[in-house]
Structure formats: structure tokens, C-alpha cells
C-alpha positions as CSV (number, residue, x, y, z in Angstrom):
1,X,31.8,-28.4,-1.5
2,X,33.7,-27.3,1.5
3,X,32.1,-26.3,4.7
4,X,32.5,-22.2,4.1
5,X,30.6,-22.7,0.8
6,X,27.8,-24.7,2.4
7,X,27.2,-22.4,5.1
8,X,27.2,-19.2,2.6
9,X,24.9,-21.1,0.5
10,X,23.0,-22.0,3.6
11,X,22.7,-18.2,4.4
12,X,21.4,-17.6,1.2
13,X,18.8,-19.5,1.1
14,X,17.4,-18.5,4.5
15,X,17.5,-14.6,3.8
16,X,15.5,-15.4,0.3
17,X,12.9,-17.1,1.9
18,X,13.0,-14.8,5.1
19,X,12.3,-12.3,1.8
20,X,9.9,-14.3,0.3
21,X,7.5,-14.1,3.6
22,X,8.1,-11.1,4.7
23,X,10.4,-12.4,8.0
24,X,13.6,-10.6,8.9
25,X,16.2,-12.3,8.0
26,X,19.3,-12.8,10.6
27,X,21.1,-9.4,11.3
28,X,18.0,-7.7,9.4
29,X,15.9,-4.9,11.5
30,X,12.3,-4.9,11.7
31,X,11.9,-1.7,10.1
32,X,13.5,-2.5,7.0
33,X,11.8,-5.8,6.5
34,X,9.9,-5.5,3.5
35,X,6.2,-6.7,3.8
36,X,5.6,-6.8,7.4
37,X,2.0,-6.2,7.4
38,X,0.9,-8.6,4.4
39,X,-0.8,-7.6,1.2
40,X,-4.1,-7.4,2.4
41,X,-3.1,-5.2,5.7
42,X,-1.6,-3.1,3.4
43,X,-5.0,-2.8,0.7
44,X,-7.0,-2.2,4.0
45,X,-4.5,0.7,5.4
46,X,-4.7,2.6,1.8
47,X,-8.3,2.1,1.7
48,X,-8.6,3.7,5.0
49,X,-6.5,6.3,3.8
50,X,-8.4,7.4,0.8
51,X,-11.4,7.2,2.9
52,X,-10.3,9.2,5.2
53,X,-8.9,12.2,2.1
54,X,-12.9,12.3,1.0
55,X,-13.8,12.6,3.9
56,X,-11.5,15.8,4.9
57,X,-12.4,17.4,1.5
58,X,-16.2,16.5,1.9
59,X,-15.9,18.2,5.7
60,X,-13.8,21.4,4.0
61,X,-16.3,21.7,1.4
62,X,-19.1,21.8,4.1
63,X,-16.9,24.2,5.9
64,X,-16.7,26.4,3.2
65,X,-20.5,26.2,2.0
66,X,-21.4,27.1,5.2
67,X,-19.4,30.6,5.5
68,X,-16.6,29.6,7.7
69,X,-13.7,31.8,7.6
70,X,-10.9,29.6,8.5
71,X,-11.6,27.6,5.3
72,X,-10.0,29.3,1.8
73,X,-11.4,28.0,-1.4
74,X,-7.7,26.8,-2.4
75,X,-7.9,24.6,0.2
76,X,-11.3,23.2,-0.5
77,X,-9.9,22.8,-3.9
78,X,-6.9,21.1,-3.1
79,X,-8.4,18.8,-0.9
80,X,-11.1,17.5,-3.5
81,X,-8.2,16.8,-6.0
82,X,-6.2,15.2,-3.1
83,X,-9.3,13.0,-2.1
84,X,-10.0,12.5,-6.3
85,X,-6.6,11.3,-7.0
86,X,-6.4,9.2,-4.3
87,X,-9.9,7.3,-5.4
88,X,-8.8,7.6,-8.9
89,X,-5.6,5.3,-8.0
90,X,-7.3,3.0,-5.8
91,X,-9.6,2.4,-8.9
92,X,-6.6,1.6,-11.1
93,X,-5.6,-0.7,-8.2
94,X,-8.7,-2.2,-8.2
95,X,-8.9,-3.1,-11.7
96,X,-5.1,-4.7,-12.3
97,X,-6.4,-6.6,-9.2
98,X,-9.0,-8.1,-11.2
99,X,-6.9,-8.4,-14.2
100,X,-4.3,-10.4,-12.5
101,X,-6.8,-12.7,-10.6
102,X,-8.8,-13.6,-14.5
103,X,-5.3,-14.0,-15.3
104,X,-4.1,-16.4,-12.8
105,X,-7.8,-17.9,-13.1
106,X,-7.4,-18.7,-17.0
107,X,-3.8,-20.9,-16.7
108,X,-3.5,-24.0,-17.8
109,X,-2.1,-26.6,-15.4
């Protein structure tokens, strides 16, 4: 194999496993490195953000039950199904979590 081939193939391998942990690889910018945070950064950070849509809607819903006439009823509205969504998808992540882990749990070495 001639020394042009080796390098390339050098390359490569470094960008796939620069990929596989989430690094840069050489010539790559942060900001399009995929995975900078880690999984579980990024389960925490859309936690946070559905927490954060119930607790807009549940603050516009007081709003409005209170008489406040900056809040419209469309807005309470969308809100709740913003905030209900979002919950309803972290369930769904939630359970193909689980799945995967009884998965993974139940293999034969």
C-alpha cells in the first residue's frame, strides 16, 4: 500500500471515531460536530424544556382564570397543547428507552 493510501486511510479512521465520540474531527467546526453535549445532557435539556412548556401554559391558564386581559383564550389554548405535546413525546421517549434497555438486557453473550 503506498504511503497516499495509508495516510487517506489513516484519515478515515480518525474522522469515524472523532464521529463515534462526538470529537471534531481535523478541519471540522465545533458547531457542526454532532453530539457535543452527550446523550444524557441532551435528555436533561429536553426535559427542562418540556418543563418549562407546562409551566408557561399552567402560568397562562392562571392568567386567564384570574381575568387578566393581556391573556386570550387562543393563547391559553395553544399553550396547553404546546406543553401536552411536548409531555406526550417525552413519554414516547421514555418508553423506547425502556424498550431498548430490556432489549440490550435480554442478549445473549
Amino acid at each position: 500500500m503506498s504511503s497516499p493510501a495509508i495516510q487517506s486511510a489513516l484519515s478515515q479512521m480518525q474522522a469515524l471515531a472523532s464521529q463515534a465520540t462526538g470529537a471534531p474531527a481535523k478541519g471540522q467546526h465545533l458547531s457542526t460536530a454532532v453530539g457535543q453535549g452527550g446523550f444524557a445532557s441532551e435528555l436533561q435539556a429536553s426535559i427542562h424544556r418540556i418543563n418549562q412548556l407546562q409551566q408557561v401554559a399552567s402560568a397562562k391558564t392562571a392568567a386567564f382564570q384570574s381575568g387578566d386581559p393581556g391573556v386570550a383564550l387562543n393563547d391559553v389554548m395553544v399553550d396547553a397543547q404546546k406543553a401536552s405535546v411536548a409531555f406526550e413525546m417525552g413519554v414516547q421517549v421514555r418508553n423506547r428507552l425502556v424498550t431498548a434497555y430490556k432489549d440490550v438486557m435480554n442478549m445473549q453473550v
